[in-house]
BAZAFI-302325 format. One record per atom (N, C-alpha, C): residue in one letter; y, z, x. Coordinates in pm, whole numbers, padded with zeros to 5 digits, always signed. Example, Ala and Ser with C-alpha at 12.3 -4.5 7.8 and 13.67 -1.06 7.14 Angstrom:
<pts>
A-00569+00780+01319
A-00450+00780+01230
A-00330+00780+01320
S-00225+00708+01285
S-00106+00714+01367
S+00003+00787+01290
</pts>
This chain:
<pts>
X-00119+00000+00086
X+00000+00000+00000
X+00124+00000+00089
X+00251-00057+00093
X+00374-00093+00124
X+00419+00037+00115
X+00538+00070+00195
X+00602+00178+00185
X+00673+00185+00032
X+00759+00077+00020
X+00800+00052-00090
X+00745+00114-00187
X+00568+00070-00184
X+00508+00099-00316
X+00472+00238-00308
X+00463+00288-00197
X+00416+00462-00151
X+00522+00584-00212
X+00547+00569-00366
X+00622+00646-00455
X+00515+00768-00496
X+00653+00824-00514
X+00561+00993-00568
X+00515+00973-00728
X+00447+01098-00771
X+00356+01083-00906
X+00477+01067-00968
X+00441+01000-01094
X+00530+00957-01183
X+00585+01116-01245
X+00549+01216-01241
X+00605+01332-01323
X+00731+01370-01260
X+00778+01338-01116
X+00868+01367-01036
X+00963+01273-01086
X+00954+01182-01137
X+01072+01039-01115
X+01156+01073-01249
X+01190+01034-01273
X+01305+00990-01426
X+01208+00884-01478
X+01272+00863-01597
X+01173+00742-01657
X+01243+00602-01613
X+01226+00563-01499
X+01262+00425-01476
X+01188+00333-01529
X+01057+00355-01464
X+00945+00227-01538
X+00901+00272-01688
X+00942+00278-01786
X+00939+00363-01890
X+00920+00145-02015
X+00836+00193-02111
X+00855+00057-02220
X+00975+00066-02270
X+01019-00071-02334
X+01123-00105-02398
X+01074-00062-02535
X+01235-00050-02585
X+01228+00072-02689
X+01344-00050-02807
X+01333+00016-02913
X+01406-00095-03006
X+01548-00067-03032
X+01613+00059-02948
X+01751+00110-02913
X+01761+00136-02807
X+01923+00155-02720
X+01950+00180-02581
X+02110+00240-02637
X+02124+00317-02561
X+02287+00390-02540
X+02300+00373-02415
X+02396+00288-02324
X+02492+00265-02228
X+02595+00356-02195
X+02605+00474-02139
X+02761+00546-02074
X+02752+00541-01951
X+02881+00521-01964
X+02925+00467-01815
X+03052+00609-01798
X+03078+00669-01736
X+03197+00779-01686
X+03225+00827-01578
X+03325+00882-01576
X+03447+00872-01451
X+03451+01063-01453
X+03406+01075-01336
X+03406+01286-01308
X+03535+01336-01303
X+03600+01421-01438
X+03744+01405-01398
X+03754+01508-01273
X+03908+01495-01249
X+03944+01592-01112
X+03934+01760-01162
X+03854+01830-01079
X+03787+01972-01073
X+03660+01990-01189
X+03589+01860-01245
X+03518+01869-01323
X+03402+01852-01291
X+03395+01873-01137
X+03233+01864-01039
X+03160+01976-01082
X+03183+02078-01095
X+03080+02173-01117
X+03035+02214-01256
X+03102+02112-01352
X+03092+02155-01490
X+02964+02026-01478
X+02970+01898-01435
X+02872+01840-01389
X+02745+01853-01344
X+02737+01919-01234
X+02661+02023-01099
X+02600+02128-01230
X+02659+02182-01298
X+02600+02292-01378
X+02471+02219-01507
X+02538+02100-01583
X+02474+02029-01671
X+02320+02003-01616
X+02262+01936-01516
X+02205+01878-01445
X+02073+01904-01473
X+02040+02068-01446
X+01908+02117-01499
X+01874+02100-01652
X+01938+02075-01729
X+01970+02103-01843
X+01934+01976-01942
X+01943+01828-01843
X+01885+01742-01873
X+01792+01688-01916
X+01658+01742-01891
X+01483+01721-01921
X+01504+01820-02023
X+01565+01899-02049
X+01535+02023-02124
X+01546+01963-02288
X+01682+01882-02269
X+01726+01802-02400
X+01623+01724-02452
X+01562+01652-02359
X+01483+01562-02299
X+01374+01566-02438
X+01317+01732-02354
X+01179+01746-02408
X+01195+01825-02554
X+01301+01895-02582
X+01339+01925-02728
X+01306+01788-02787
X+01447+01702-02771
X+01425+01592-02910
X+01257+01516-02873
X+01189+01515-02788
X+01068+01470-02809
X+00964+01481-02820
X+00989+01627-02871
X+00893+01727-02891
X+00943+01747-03068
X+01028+01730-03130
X+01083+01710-03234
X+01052+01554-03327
X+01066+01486-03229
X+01074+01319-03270
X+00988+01243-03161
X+00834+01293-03150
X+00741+01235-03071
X+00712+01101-03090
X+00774+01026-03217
X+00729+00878-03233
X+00866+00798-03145
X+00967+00878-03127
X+01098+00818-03072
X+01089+00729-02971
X+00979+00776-02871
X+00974+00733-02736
X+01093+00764-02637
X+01176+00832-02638
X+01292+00906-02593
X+01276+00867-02440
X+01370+00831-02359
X+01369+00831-02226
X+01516+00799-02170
X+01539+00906-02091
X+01673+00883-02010
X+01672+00922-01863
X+01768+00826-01828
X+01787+00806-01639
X+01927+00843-01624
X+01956+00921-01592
X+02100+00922-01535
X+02143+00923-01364
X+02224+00845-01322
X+02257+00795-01225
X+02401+00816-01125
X+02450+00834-01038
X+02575+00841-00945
X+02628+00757-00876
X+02733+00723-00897
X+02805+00601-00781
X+02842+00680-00651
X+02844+00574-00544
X+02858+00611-00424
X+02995+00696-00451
X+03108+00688-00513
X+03245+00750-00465
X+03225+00918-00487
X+03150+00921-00594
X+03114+01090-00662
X+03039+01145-00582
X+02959+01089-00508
X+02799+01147-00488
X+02825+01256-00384
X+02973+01265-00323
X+03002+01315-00223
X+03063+01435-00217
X+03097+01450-00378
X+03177+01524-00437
X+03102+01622-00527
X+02991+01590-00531
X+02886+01676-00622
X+02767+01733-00544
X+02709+01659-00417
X+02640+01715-00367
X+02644+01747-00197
X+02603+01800-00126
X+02601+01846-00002
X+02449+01764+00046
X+02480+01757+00217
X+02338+01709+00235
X+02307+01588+00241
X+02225+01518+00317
X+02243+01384+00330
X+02208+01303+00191
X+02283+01150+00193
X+02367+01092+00075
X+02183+00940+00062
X+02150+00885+00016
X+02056+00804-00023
X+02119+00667+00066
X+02019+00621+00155
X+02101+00522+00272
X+02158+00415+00212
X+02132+00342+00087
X+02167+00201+00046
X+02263+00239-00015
X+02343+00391-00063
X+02399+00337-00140
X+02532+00356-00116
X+02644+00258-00183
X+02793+00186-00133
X+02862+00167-00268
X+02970+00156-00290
X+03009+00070-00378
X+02960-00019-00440
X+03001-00094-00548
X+02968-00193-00621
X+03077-00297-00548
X+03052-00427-00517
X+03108-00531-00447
X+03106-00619-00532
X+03275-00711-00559
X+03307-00760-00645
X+03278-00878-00575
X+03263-00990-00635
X+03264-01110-00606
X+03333-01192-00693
X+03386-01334-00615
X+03462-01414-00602
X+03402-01558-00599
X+03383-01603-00641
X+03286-01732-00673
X+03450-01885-00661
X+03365-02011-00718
X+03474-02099-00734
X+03523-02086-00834
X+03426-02087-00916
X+03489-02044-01074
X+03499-01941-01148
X+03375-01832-01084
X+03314-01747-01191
X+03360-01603-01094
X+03363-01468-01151
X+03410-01359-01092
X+03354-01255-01140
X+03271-01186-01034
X+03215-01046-01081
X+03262-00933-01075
X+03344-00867-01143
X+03445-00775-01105
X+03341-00609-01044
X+03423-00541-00999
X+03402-00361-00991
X+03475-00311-01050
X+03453-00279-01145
X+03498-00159-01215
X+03456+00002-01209
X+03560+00111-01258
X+03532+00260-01269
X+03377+00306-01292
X+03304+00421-01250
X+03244+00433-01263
X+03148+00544-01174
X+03170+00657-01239
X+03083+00768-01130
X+02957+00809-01208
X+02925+00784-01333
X+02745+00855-01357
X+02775+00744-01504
X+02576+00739-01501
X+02585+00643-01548
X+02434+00708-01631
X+02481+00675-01767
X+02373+00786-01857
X+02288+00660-01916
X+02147+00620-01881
X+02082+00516-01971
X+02011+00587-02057
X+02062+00547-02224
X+01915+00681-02289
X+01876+00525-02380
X+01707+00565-02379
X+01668+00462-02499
X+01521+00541-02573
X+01522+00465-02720
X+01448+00554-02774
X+01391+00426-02883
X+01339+00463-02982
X+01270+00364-03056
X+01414+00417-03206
X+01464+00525-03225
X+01590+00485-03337
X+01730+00526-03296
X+01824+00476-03285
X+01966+00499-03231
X+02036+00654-03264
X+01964+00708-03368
X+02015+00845-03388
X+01943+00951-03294
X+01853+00943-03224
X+01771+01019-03132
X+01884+00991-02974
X+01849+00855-02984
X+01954+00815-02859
X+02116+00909-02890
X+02118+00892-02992
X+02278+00947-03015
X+02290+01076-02970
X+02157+01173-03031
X+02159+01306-03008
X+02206+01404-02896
X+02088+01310-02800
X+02071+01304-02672
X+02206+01282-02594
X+02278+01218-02595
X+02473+01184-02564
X+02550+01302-02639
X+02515+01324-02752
X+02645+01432-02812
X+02562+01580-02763
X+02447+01577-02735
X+02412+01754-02662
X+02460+01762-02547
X+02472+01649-02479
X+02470+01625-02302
X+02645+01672-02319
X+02707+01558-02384
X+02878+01567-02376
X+02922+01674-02434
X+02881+01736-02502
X+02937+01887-02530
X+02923+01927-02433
X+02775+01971-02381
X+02797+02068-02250
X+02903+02040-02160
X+02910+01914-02103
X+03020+01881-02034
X+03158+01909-02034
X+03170+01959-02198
X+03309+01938-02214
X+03416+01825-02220
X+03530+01858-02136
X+03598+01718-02076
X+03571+01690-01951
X+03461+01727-01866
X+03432+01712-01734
X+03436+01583-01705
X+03346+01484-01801
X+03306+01337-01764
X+03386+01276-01883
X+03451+01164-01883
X+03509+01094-01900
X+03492+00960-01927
X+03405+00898-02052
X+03345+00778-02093
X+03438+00688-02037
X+03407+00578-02009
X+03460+00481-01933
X+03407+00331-02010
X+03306+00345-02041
X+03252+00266-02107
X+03169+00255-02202
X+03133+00248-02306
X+02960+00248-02390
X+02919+00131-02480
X+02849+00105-02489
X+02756-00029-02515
X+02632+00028-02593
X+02619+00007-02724
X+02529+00014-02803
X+02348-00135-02794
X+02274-00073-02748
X+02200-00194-02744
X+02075-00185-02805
X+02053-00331-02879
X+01964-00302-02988
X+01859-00443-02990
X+01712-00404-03004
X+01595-00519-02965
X+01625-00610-03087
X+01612-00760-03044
X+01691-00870-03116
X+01556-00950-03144
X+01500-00938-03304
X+01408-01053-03319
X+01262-01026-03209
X+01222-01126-03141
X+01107-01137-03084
X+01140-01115-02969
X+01213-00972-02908
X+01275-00939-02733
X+01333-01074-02704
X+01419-01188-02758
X+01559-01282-02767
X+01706-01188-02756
X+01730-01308-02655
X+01893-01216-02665
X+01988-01343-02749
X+02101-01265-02723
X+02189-01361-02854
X+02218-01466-02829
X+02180-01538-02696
X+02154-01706-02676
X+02035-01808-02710
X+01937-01684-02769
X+01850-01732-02861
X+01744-01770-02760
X+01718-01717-02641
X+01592-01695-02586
X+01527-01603-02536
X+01404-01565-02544
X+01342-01488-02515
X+01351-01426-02401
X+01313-01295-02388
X+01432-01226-02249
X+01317-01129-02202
X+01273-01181-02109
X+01173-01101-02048
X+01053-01118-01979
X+01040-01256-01989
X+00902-01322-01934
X+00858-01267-01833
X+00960-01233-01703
X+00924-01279-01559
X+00925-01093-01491
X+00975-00972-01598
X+00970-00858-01534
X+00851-00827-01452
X+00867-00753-01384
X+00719-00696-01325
X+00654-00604-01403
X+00525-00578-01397
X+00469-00462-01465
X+00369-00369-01377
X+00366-00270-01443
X+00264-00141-01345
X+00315-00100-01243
X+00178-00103-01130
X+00269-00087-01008
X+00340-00203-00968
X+00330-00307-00996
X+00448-00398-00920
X+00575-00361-00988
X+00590-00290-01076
X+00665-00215-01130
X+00779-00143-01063
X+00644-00036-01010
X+00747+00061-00952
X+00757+00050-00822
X+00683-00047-00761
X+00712-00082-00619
X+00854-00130-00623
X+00841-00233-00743
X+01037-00296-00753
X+01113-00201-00760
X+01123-00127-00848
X+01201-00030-00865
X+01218+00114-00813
X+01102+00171-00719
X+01124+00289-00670
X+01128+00298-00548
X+01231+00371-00477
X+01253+00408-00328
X+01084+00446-00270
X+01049+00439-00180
X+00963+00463-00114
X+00971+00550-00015
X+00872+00560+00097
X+00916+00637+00228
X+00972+00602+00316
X+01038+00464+00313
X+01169+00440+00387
X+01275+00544+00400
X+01284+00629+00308
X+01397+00678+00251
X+01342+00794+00259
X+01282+00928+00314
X+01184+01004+00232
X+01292+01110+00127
X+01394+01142+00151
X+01467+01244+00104
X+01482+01161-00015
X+01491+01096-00058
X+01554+01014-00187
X+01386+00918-00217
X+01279+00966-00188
X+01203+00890-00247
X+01137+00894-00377
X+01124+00798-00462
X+01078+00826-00588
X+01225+00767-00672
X+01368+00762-00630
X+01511+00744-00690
X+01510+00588-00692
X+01591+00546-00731
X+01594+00369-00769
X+01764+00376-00767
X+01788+00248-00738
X+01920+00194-00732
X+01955+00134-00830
X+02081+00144-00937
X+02051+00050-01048
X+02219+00011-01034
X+02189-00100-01081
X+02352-00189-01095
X+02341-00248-01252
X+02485-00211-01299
X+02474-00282-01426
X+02622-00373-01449
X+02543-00446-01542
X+02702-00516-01584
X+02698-00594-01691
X+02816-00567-01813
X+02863-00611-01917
X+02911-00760-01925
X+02793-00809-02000
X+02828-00951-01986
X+02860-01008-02157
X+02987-01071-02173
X+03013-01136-02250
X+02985-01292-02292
X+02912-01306-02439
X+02875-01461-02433
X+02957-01530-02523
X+02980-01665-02472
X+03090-01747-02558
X+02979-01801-02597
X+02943-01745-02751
X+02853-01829-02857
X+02915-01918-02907
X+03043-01926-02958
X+03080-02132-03022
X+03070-02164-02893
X+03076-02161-02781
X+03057-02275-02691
X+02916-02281-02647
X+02853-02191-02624
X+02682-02225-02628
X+02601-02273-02751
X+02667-02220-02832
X+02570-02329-02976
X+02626-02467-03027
X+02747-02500-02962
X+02790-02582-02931
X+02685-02711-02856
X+02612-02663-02781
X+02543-02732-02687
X+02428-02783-02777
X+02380-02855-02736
X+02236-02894-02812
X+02136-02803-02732
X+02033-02761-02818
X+01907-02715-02789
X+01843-02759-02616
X+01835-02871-02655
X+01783-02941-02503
X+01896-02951-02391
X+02013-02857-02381
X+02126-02887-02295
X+02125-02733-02261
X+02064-02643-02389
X+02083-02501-02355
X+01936-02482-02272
X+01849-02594-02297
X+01725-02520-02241
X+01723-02570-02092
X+01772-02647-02037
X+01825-02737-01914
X+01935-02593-01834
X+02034-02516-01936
X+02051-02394-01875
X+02004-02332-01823
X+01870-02264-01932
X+01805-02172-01880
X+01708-02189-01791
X+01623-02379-01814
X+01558-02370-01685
X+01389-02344-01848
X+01401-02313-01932
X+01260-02276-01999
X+01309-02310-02137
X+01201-02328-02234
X+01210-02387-02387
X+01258-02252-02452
X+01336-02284-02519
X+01387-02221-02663
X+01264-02177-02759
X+01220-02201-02815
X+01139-02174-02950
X+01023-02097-02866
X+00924-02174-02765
X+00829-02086-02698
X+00803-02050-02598
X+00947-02044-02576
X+00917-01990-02423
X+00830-02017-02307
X+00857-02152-02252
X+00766-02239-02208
X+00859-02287-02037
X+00815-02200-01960
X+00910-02277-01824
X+00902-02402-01797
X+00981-02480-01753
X+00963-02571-01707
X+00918-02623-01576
X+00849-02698-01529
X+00828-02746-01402
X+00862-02774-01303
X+00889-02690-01154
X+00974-02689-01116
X+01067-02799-01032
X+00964-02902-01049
X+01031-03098-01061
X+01147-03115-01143
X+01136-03027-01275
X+01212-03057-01360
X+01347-02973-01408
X+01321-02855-01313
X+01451-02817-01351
X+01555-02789-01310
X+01663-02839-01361
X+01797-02830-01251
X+01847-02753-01144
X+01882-02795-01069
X+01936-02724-00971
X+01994-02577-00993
X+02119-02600-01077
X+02192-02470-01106
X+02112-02433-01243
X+02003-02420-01272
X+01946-02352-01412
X+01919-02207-01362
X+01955-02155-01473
X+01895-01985-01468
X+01766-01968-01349
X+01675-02026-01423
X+01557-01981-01370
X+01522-02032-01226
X+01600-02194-01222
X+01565-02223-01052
X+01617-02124-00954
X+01707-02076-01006
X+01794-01941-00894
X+01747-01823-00917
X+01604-01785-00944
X+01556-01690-01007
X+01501-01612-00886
X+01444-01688-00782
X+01358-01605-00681
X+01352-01605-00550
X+01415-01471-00544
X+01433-01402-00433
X+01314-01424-00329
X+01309-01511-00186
X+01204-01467-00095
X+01267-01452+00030
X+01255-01344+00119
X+01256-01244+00214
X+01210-01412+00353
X+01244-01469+00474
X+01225-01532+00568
X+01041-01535+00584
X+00975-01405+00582
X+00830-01415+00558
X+00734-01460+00457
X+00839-01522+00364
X+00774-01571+00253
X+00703-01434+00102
X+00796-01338+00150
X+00771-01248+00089
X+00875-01212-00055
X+00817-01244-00187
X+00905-01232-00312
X+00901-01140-00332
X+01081-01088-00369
X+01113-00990-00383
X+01177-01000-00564
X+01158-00839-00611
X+01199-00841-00752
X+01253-00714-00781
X+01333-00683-00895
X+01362-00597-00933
X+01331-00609-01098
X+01344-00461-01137
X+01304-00437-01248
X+01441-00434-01347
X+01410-00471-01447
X+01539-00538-01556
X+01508-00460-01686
X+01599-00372-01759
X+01583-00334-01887
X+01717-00375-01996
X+01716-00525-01958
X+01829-00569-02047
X+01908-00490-02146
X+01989-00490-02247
X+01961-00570-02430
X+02072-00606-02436
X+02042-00668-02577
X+02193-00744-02645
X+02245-00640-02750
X+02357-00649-02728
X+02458-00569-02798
X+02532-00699-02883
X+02646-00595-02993
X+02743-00740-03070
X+02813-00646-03149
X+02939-00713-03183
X+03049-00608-03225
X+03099-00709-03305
X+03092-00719-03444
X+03179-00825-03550
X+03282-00806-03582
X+03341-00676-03550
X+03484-00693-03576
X+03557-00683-03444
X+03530-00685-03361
X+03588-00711-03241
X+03534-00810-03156
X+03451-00930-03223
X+03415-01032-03151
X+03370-01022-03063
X+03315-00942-03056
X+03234-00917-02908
X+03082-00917-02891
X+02991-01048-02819
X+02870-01014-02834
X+02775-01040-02669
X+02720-01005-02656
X+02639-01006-02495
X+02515-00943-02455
X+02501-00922-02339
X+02394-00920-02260
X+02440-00751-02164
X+02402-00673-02201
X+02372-00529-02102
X+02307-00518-01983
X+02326-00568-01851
X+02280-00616-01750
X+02229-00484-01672
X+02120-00430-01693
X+02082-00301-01623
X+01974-00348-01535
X+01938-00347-01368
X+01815-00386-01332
X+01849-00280-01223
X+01722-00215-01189
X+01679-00113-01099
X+01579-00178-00969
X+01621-00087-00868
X+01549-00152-00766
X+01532-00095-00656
X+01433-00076-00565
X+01431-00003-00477
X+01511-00036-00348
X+01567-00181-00326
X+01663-00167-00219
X+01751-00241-00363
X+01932-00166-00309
X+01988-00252-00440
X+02023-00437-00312
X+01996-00441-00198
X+02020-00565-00152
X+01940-00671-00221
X+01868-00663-00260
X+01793-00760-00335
X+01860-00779-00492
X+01931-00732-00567
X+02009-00701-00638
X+02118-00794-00632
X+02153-00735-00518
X+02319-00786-00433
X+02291-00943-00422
X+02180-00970-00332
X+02138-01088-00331
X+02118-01193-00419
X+02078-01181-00553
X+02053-01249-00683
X+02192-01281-00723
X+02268-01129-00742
X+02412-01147-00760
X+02532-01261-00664
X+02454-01284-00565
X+02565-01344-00468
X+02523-01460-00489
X+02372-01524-00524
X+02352-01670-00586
X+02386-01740-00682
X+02412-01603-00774
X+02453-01634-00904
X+02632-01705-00898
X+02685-01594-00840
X+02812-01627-00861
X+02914-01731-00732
X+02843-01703-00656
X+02881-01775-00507
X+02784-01908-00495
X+02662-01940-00536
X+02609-02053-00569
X+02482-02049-00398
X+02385-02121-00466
X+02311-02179-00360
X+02276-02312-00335
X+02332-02418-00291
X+02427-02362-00167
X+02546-02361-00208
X+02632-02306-00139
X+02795-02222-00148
X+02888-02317-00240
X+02951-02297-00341
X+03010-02377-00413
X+03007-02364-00544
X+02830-02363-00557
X+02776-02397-00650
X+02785-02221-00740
X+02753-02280-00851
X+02703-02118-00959
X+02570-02140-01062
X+02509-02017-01077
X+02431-02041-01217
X+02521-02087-01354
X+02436-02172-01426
X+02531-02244-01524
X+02526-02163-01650
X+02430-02079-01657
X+02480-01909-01753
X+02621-01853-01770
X+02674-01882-01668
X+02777-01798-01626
X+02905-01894-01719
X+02892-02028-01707
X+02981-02078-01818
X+03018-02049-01931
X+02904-01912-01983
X+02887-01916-02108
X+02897-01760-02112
X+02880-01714-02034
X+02864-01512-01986
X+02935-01499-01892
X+03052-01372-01908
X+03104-01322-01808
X+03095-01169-01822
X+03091-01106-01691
X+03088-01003-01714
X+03248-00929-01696
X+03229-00860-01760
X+03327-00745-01762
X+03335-00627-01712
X+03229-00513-01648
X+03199-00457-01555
X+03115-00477-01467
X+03104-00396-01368
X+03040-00422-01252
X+03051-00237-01221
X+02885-00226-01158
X+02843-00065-01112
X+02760-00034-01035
X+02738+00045-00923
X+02625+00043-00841
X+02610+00180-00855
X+02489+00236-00890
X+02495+00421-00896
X+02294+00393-00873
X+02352+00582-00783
X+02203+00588-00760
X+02112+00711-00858
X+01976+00689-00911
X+01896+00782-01004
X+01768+00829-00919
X+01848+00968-00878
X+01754+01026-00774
X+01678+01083-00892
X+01498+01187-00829
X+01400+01168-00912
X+01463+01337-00946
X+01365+01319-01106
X+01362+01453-01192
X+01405+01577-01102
X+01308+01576-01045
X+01328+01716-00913
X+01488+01750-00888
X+01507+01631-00839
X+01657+01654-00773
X+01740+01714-00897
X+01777+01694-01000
X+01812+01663-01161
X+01845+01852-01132
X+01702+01878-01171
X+01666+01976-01181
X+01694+02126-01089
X+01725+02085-00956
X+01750+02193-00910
X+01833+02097-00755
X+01937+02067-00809
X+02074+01990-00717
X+02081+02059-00624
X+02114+02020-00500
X+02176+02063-00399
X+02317+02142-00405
X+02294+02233-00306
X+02489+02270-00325
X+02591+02184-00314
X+02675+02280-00357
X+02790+02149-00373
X+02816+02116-00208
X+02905+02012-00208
X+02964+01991-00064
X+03015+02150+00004
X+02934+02171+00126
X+02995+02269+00180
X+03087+02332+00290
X+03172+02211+00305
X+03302+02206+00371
X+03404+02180+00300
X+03356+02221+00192
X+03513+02231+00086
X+03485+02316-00032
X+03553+02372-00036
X+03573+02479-00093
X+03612+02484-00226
X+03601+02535-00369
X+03604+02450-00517
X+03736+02457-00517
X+03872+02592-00470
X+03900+02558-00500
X+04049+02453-00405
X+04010+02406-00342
X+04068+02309-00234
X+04060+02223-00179
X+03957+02152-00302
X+03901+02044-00305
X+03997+01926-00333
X+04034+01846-00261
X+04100+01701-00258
X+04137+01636-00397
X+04228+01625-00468
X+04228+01545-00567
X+04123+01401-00533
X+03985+01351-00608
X+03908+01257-00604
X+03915+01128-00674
X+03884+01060-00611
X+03888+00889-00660
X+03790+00896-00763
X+03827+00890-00876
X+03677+00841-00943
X+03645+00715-00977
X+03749+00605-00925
X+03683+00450-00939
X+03589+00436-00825
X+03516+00347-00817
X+03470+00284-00660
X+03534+00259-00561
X+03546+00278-00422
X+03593+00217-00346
X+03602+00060-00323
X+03780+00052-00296
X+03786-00077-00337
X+03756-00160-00187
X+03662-00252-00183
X+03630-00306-00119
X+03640-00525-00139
X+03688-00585-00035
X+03729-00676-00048
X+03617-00771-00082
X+03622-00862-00200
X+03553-00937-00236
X+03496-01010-00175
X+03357-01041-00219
X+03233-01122-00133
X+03288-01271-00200
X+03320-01341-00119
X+03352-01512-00112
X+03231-01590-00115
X+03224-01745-00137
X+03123-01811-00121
X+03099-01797+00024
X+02970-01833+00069
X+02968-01900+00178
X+02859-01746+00246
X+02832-01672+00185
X+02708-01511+00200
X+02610-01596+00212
X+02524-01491+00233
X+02357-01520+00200
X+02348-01526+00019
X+02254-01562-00058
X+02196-01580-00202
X+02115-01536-00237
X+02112-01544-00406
X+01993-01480-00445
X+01994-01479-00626
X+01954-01446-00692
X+01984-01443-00806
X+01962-01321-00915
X+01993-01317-01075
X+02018-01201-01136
X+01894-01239-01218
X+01861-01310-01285
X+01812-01301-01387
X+01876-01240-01540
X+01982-01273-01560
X+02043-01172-01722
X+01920-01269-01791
X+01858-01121-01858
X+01769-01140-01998
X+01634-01187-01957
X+01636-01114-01818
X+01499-01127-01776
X+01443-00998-01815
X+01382-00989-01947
X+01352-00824-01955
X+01199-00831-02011
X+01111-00716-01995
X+00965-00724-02044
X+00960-00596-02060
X+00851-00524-02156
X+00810-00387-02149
X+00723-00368-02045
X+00776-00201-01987
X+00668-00192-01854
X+00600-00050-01888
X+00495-00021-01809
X+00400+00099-01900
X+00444+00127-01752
X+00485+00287-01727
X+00435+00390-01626
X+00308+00363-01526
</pts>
């Protein structure tokens, strides 16, 4: 077995490799200033919620990951920091732009009915108080036959089992952080009159696979810039690399708003980074996935979901600073100068999603 794949028992981890569920709650929040230890205090308190509502609502399927961006992580805990992780890095394409946006913890809850998911957010945010600071939230909900709102099926190509959690869980590369996953997400908006606009056979030339049955195409046949030709990641040894994807589609009718919830976990986030830099910077340089004509995102996040354990009994706080003389803190990302064409590549996959069993 790969280091990669050399993860601890699943009872230690968070539910990363966890099945898709027919609801998801998205928070995204910003640690306000002196609100680290009201944070730091919540933490244990997490599984506890956990195992109430699903011990209450055992058909729910209840599962939540919560996660840290590099700018916080420094500010909440003492002790060495998880090696990959950095900012979220915006990119700059010819046409297309992946922004960074705010973002210090990042709450994924999903369950099989949206009021369980809900629960789970209003027990957590009370405790908190005003400590954390929503920044963002995204309601996401299973569409038809696992289709997202471009009307194809979203999930073919995930990994399952252990190729699972090899994608998605730190290994003994890392040992202090092993068993934690890297997850990047991002809010993608779809211009539906201009994609249904398209004919059937112009949208499936997008994606690279058939509409109705989900049928890839051959790889003679499919375009250059299609979704799926920019789909796969291989390492100089001929070694494919993947990450694990727990999409959904969200949609808002009175605010016109409908898309794609871009959540994929991974045990290095460079492989991540990599998909992302094909997508929007093109392979070769110039070029973009032709998704993107039609989806843009609107945030951008890199946070890390160290395992249960950690959750459970956190490290001290930073201990060269003192609570109360602690630095007024950044809670956006560090702003770091945009990745241009002309990087290494790789691609995202939006609405590459499948159920994965533990």
């Amino acid at each position: 077995m790969s280091a990669a794949a050399a993860v601890p028992d699943p009872v230690s981890v968070q539910p990363v490799v966890a099945p898709l569920t027919n609801a998801a709650l998205f928070l995204v929040g910003t640690v306000e200033p002196g609100g680290e230890d009201a944070v730091r205090e919540v933490l244990p308190d997490l599984a506890a919620v956990a195992r109430s509502l699903g011990f209450r609502y055992p058909d729910a399927g209840l599962a939540c990951v919560t996660g840290f961006g590099s700018a916080v992580w420094d500010r909440l805990f003492d002790g060495p920091r998880p090696a990959r992780l950095h900012p979220f890095q915006e990119l700059r394409g010819r046409l297309h732009h992946a922004p960074a946006t705010p973002g210090d913890v990042l709450l994924h809850i999903r369950a099989e009915r949206m009021d369980v998911c809900f629960e789970w957010a209003a027990q957590l945010l009370t405790k908190l108080g005003g400590a954390l600071r929503i920044v963002d939230e995204t309601h996401g909900f299973r569409y038809l036959d696992h289709r997202d709102l471009l009307g194809f099926v979203d999930g073919t190509e995930n990994p399952v089992g252990d190729d699972a959690r090899s994608a998605a869980l730190v290994g003994a590369e890392d040992p202090e952080f092993e068993g934690g996953s890297y997850v990047v997400v991002q809010k993608y908006l779809h211009d539906l009159t201009s994609w249904n606009a398209l004919s059937v056979e112009e949208q499936e030339r997008v994606i690279g696979r058939t509409k109705l049955d989900d049928v890839e195409f051959p790889d003679d046949e499919k375009p250059a810039d299609s979704h799926l030709a920019l789909n796969t990641i291989t390492d100089p040894d001929g070694t494919e690399r993947d990450i694990l994807r727990a999409n959904m589609p969200f949609g808002n009718f009175g605010q016109g708003e409908f898309g794609t919830y871009f959540i994929g976990y991974a045990a290095d986030p460079d492989v991540t980074e990599r998909m992302l830099r094909n997508m929007f910077l093109g392979d070769p340089p110039g070029t973009h996935d032709r998704i993107l004509d039609f989806s843009t995102p609107v945030t951008g996040n890199l946070f890390f979901a160290p395992r249960a354990d950690f959750l459970d009994s956190p490290p001290p706080p930073p201990a060269l600073i003192r609570a109360a003389d602690r630095p007024e803190p950044v809670s956006a990302p560090v702003r770091q100068e945009p990745v241009v064409a002309g990087s290494d590549h790789g691609s995202l996959r939006i609405g590459s999603l499948q159920e994965s069993a533990q």
